[in-house]
Structures are given as C-alpha cells and as structure tokens.
C-alpha positions as CSV (number, residue, x, y, z in Angstrom):
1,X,-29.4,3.3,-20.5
2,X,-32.0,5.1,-19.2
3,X,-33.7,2.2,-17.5
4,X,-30.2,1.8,-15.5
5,X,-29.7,5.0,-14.5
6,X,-33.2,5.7,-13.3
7,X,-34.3,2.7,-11.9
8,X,-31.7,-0.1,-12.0
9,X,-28.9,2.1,-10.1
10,X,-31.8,3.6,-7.7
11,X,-32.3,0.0,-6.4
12,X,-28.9,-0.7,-6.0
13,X,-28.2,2.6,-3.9
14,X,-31.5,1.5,-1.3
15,X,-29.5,-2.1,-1.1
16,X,-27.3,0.1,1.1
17,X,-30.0,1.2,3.3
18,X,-32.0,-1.2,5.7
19,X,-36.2,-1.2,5.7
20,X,-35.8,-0.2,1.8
21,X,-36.5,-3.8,0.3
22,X,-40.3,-3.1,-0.4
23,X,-39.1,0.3,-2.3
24,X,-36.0,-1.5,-4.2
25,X,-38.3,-4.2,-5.1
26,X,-40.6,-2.1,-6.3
27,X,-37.7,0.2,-8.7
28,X,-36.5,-3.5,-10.0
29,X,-39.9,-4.7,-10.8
30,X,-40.6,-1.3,-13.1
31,X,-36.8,-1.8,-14.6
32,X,-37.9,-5.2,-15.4
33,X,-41.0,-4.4,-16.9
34,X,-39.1,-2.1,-19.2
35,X,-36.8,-4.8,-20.6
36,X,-39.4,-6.9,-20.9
37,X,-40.9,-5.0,-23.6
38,X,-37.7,-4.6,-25.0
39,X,-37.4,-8.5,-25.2
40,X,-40.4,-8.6,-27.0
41,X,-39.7,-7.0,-30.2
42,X,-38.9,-9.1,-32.8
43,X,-36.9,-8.3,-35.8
44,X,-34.9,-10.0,-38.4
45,X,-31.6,-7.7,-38.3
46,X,-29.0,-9.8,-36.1
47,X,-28.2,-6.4,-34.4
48,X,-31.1,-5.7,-32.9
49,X,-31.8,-9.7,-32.2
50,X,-28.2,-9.2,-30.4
51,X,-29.8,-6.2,-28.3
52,X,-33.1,-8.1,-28.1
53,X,-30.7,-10.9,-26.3
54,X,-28.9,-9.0,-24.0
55,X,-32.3,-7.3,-22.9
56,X,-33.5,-11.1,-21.8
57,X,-30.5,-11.9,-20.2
58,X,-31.1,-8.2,-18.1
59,X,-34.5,-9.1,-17.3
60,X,-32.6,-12.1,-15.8
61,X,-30.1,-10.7,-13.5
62,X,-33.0,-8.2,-12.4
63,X,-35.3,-11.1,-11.2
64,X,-32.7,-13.0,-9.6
65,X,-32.0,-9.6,-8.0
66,X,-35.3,-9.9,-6.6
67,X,-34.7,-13.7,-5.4
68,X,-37.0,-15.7,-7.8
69,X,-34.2,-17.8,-9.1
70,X,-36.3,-20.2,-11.1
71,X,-38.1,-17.3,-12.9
72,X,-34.4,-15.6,-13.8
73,X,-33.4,-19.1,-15.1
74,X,-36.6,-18.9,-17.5
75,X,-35.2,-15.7,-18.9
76,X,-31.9,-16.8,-18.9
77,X,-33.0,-20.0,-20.9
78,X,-34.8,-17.3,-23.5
79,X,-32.1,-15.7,-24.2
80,X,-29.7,-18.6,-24.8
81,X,-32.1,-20.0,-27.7
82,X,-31.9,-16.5,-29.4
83,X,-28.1,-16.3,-28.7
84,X,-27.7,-19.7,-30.5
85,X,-29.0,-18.1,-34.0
86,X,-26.7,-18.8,-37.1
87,X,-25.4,-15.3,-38.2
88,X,-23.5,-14.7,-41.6
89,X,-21.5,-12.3,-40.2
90,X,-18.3,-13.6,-38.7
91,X,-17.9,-10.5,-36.1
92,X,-21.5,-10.9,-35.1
93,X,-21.5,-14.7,-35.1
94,X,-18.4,-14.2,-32.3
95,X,-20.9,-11.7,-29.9
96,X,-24.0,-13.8,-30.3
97,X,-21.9,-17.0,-29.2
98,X,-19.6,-15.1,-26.3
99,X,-23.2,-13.7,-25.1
100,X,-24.3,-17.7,-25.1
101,X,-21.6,-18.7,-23.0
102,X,-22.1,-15.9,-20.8
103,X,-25.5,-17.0,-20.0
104,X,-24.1,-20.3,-18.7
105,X,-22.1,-18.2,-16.0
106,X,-25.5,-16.4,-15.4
107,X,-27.3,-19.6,-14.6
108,X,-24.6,-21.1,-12.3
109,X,-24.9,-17.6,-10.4
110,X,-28.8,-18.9,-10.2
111,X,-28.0,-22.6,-9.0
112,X,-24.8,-21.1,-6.2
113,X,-27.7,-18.7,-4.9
114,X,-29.8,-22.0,-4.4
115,X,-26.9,-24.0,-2.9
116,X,-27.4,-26.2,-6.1
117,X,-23.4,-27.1,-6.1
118,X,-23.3,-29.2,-8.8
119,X,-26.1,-27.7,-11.1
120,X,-24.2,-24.2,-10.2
121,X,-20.7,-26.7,-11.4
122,X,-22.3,-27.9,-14.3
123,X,-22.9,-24.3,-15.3
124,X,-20.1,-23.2,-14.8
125,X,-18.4,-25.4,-16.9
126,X,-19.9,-25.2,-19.9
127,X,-19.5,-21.0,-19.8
128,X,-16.0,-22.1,-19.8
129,X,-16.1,-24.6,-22.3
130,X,-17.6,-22.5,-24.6
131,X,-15.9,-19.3,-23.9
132,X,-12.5,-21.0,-24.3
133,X,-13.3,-21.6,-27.9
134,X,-14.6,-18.8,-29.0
135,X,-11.7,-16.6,-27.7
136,X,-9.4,-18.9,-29.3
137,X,-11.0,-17.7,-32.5
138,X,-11.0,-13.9,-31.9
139,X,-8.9,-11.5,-31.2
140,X,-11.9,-9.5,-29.8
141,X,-11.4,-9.2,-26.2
142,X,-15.2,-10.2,-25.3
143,X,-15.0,-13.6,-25.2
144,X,-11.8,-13.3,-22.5
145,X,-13.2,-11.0,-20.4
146,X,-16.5,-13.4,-20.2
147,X,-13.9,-16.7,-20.1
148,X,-12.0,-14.1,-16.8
149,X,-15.5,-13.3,-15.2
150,X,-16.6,-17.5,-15.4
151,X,-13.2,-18.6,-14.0
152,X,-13.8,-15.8,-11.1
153,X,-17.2,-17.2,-10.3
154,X,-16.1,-20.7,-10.3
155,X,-13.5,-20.2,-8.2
156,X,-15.9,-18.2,-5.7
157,X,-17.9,-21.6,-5.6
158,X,-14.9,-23.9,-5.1
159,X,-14.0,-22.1,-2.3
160,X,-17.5,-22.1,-0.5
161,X,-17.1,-25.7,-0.5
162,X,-13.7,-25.7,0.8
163,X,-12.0,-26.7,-2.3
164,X,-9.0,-24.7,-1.7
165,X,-7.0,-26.3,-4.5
166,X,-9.2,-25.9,-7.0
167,X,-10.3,-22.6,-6.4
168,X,-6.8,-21.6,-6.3
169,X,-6.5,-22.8,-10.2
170,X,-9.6,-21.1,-10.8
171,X,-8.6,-17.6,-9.1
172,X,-5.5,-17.9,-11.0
173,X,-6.9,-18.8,-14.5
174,X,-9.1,-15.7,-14.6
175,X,-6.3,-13.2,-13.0
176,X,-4.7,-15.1,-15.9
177,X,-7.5,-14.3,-18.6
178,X,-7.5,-10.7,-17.5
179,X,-3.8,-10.2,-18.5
180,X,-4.2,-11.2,-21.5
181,X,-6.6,-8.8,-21.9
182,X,-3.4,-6.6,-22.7
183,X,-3.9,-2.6,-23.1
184,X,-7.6,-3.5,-23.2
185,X,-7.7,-2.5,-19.9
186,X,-10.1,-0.2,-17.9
187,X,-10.9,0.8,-14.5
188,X,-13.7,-1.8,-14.1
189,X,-11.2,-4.5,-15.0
190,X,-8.8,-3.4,-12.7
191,X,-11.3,-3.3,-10.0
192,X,-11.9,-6.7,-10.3
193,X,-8.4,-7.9,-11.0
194,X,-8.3,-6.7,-7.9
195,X,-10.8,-8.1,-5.4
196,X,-9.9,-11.5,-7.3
197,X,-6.5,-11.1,-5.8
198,X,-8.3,-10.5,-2.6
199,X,-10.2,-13.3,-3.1
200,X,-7.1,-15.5,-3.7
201,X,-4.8,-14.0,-1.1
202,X,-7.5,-15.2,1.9
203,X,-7.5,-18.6,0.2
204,X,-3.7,-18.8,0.6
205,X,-3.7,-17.3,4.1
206,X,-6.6,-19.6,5.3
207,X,-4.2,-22.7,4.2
208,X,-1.4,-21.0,5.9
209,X,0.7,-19.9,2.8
210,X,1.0,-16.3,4.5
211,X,3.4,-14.9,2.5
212,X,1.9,-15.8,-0.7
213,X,-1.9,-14.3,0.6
214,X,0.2,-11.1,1.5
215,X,1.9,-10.8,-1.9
216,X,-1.8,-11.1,-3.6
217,X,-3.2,-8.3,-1.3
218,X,-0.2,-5.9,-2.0
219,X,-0.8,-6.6,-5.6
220,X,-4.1,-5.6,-4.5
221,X,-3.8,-2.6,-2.9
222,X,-1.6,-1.4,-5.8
223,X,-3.9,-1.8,-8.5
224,X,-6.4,-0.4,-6.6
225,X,-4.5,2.9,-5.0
226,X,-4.3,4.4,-8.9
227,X,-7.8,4.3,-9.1
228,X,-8.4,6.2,-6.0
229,X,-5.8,8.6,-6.9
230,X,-7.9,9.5,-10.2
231,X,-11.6,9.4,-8.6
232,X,-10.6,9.9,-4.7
233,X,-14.6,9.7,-3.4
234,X,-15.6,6.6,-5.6
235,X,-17.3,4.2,-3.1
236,X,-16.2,0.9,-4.9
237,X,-12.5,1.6,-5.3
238,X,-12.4,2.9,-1.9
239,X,-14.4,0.1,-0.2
240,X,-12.1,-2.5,-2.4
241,X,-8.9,-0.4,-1.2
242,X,-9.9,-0.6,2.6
243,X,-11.2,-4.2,2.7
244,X,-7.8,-5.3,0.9
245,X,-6.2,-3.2,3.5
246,X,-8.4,-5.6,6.4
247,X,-7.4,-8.7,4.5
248,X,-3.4,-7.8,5.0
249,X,-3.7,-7.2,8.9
250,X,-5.7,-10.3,9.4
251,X,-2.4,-12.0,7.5
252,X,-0.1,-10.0,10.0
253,X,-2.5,-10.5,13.1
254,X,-2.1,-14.6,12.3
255,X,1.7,-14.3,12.4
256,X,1.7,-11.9,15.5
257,X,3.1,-9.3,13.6
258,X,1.6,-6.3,15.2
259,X,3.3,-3.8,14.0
260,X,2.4,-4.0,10.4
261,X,-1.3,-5.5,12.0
262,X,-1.6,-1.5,13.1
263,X,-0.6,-0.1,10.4
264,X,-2.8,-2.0,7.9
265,X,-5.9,-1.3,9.9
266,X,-5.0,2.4,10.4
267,X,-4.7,2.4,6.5
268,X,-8.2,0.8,6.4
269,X,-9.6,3.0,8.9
270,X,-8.6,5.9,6.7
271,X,-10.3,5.0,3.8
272,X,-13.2,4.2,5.1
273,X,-13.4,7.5,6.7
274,X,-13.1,9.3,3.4
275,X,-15.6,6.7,2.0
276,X,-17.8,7.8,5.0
277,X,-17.4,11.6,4.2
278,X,-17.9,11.0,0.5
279,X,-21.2,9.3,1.5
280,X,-22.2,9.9,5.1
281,X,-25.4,8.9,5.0
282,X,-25.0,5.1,3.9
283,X,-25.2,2.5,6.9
284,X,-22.7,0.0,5.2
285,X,-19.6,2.5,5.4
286,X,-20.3,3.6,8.9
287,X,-20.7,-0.1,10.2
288,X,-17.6,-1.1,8.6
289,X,-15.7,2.2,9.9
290,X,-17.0,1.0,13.2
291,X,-15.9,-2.7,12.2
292,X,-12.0,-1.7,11.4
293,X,-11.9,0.2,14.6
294,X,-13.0,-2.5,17.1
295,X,-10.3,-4.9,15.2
296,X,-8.0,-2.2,15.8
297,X,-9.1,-1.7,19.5
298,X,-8.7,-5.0,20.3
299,X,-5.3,-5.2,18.6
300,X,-4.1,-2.9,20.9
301,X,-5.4,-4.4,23.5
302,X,-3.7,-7.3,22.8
303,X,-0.5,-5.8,22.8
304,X,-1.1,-4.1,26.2
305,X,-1.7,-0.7,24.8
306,X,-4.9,-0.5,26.6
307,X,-5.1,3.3,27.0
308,X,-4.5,3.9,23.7
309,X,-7.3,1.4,22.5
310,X,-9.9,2.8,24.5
311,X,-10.8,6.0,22.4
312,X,-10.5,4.0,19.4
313,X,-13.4,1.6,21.0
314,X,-14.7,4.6,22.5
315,X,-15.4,6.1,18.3
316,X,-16.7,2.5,17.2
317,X,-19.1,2.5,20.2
318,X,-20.5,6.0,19.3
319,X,-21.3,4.8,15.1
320,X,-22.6,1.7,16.4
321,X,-25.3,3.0,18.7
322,X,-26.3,5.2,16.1
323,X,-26.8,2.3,13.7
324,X,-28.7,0.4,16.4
325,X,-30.9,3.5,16.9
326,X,-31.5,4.5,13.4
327,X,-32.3,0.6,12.6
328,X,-33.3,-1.5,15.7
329,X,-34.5,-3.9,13.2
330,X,-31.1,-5.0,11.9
331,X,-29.9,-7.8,14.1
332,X,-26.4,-7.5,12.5
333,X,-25.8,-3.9,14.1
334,X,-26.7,-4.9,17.5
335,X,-24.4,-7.9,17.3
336,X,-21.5,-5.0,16.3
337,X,-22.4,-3.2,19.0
338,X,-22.3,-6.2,21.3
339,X,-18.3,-7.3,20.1
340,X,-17.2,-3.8,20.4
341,X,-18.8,-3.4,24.3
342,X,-17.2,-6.8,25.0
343,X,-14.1,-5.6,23.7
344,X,-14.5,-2.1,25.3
345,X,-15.0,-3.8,28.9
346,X,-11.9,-5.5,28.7
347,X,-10.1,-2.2,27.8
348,X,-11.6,-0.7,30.5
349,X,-10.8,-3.7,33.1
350,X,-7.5,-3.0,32.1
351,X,-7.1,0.6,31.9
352,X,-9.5,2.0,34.9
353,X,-9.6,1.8,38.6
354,X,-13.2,2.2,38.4
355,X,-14.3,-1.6,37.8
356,X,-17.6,-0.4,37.8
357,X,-17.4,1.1,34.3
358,X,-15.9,-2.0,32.6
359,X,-18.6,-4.4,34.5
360,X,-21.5,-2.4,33.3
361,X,-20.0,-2.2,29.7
362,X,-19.6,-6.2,29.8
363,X,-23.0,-6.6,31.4
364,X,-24.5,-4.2,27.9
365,X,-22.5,-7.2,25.5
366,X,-23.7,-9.8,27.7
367,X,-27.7,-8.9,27.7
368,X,-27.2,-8.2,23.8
369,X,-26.1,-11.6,22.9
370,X,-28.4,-13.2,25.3
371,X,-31.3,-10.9,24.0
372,X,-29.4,-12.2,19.9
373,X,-29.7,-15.5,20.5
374,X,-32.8,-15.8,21.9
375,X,-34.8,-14.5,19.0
376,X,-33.3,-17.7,17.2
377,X,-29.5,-16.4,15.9
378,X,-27.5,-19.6,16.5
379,X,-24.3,-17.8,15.6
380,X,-24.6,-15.6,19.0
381,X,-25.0,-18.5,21.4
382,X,-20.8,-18.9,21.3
C-alpha cells in the first residue's frame, strides 16, 4: 500500500503534467523495484504465494506503464505459472485461478499497446474463457468483475478496428457482468459502468443509432451524477461526468438539435470548471475547459449567435495561450489554440465592422498550422 501511495500514485499525478516523463519514470522505476523484491520471496503458504502473484502481475502493469511491453509480458508470464498452482483450498483455488485469467486480460492490454490485433484477440479470449468458468463455480464476485473488466477491454479493441458489431456485444456483455454483480457494488464499479456506457453510446451514434447512443449516455450521466453528489471535487467522477456530457451534444449537434447541443456543453463546461477549481494547477482540465468552450463557440456560431459566442471563444483563447506559454513543447496545445483562433476569426467576421481584427485572428490559426505541419504533424496539413 505504501508503494502505491508514495510512488505509484505520484507517477500518475505528473502523467497530468507535460516535461514530467523523466521524473514519472523515475517514481515508477523505484515502485517497481519495490515489488520486485516482493516477487522474490518465496514461501510455501498459498496466501502469501497469492500476494507474491499479484506483486508480479504489479511489477507488470508498472513496466508497461513505462512502455517496455515485452519486459511487462515477462512478468506477466511469471505470474501466470505461480497462479496456475494446485491449492487445497477451494476459496483460494477460486483467487489463484480468477488472478490467472486476469493476467490474460493484462497481456492483451500489452499486444493492443503494440497494435498486435490478433495476439491482443487471442488474449483476450482466453481471460474470458477462463473467467467464464470460474465464475460459474463461485458465488464470489471476483471472477465477474475480472470476466466485466475483459469483456470491456475487448470491446475497446473491436472497436479500434471498426468492428462495430462486435464491440457492441462485447460492451454489452460486460455492462451485463457488472449487474450481476448485484449489491456488490461500489463507486469504482459504477465509475466504470459508466464510461462503458460512454464507450457504447459513441459506438451506436457513430453507426447512426442516435437515440440508442443517447439513451447510454443519460444512463451515463446518471450513474455518474450520485457520485459527484457524495465527493463533489473528485477529478475522475467529474472528468467522466463532463466528458459524458460532450458525448450527448455531439449526438444532438449530428441531428441539428441545437438546443439540447447548448445545453449539454454548458453542463460540460460547468463541471469542468469545478474540476478546474478543485485542481487548478493540472494542464489536462484547463485544456479541456478550453476544448468544451470552442465546441460551444462554434455552436453558436453556427446558429448565428455570433455575439454571444465571441466571449465564450474569447475565455478558451485566454487558457489556451497560457497552456502554449507554460508548455511551448506540447504540439497538442498549440493545435488548440490554432482551432479556437480559426473559430474566433469567423466570430469576429461575423460580429465586427473591424475586418481587421478577424483577419489577424485567422492569419494567428493559419501560421500555427502551417508552423504544425511543418515540423512533420500530418494531421494539421487538412
């Protein structure tokens, strides 16, 4: 526990900042180190060899953390020879074999970090193969809430290779896993019953089955919306509450319903303010604050409410340029900065007699992406 909070969760705050990675590679390497030697000792009492398991398969997720996916795999490998001991003990024998097919899903997380589709497949599978029969023998809820987390992950790799219909089934077979969790419920769970339903409300919006998506964000947003009620500054429900709240305008922006395309984004725009108050100093809120209110700019825009959109553009414009001057080294900021001036301009050819304003705005966007592309960024050249 201690290795987590001191190191392990230190790393995973400086993921947030840019120019950290030498530092966060540094804190993961120590954590490592320190389950390392707990993967080392030995014993004969099942317990601890269960412990000495689940330290290997930490050591794991730690180093593919760090990148080194063939190294993770090693540990991963480890840790499914020790899982695949014969225990007396029925209770036990049911951990060490859920933690086995857990590993699988570990190692296909490896392979989809490679692009290895069908080695990342294959994987996949087996976790839940072998997770489906062990819950079938248990009441325990471990085994399901691996067999949920496996079904989640496959699904994630259907759809990156645009196998909508299967990634569908997936979604739904681990939203499906989680309920029958039952009252074994808690707020981790919910968070990621949640973003599943994200997940599988894009996936029926991207194949135009709008109401459908809708129906799976709202679902979203309602599991969600009790867990900020009970923790109001927690960055993860609040992130997951505001980016469900982005996934239902970009339903209503599809189906030119602008009304509800407002009022979703305001909603996300709220939450990530309290998000950004809660943690003011963390570059990933402000960009997406900035984000939500250049969609929202533009919406209005769109709908000819050009005056109005222009101090919303005019707030997005002001976080960006801070990002881009705190960390000139982050291409993705200056390509923020970039959409929100084009969109800005445009506002401003619109809503000012002034041209002169709105050209030199447009000019700004234009010499970004120019300046983008040129240091090899295919994706700014449209």
């Amino acid at each position: 526990d201690a290795i987590d909070t001191w190191l392990v969760q230190s790393s995973d705050a400086l993921g947030f900042f840019p120019g950290t990675q030498s530092v966060r590679k540094r804190l993961l390497q120590l954590a490592t180190a320190e389950y390392e030697k707990l993967a080392l000792r030995d014993s004969r009492d099942p317990e601890l060899e269960l412990e000495r398991g689940r330290a290997l398969v930490k050591v794991g997720d730690l180093t593919q953390m760090l990148g080194d996916y063939e190294a993770a795999r090693t540990h991963y490998d480890a840790a499914l020879e020790l899982f695949k001991a014969k225990v007396g003990d029925e209770d036990l024998s049911m951990r060490f074999r859920s933690e086995h097919g857990n590993v699988h899903t570990r190692i296909g997380l490896t392979y989809a970090g490679q692009e290895k589709t069908e080695e990342a497949e294959r994987e996949f599978d087996r976790a839940i193969a072998e997770l489906t029969t062990v819950q079938g023998e248990t009441d325990d809820p471990l085994p399901r809430r691996f067999l949920a987390v496996a079904y989640v992950n496959a699904g994630e790799l259907s759809s990156r290779q645009e196998n909508v219909d299967e990634a569908i089934q997936r979604f739904q077979e681990g939203l499906r896993q989680y309920g029958l969790l039952g009252n074994d419920s808690d707020a981790k769970r919910e968070l990621n019953v949640a973003r599943t339903r994200e997940l599988l409300g894009r996936l029926y919006s991207r194949v135009g089955k709008y109401e459908q998506g809708l129906n799976h964000f709202n679902d979203a947003v309602k599991g969600l919306s009790p867990l900020v009620e009970a923790e109001p500054d927690h960055p993860d429900y609040l992130d997951a509450l505001a980016s469900a709240h982005v996934s239902k305008a970009s339903n209503f922006r599809v189906r030119g319903l602008e009304t509800q395309q407002f009022d979703a984004l305001e909603s996300s725009i709220g939450h990530y303010r309290t998000l950004r108050q809660a943690m003011p100093n963390v570059p990933q809120y402000k960009e997406n604050l900035a984000i939500t209110l250049t969609d929202l700019g533009l919406a209005m825009h769109e709908a000819g409410l050009s005056r109005a959109a222009k101090p919303v553009l005019t707030e997005s414009e002001s976080l960006l340029s801070e990002l881009v001057a705190w960390y000139p080294q982050v291409p993705r900021f200056r390509g923020d900065l970039a959409a929100c001036h084009d969109a800005l301009g445009q506002v401003l050819l619109d809503s000012s007699d002034d041209s002169a304003d709105a050209s030199g705005v447009l000019a700004r966007s234009l010499a970004a992406y120019q300046e983008l592309s040129q240091d090899g960024r295919p994706d700014y050249f449209e």
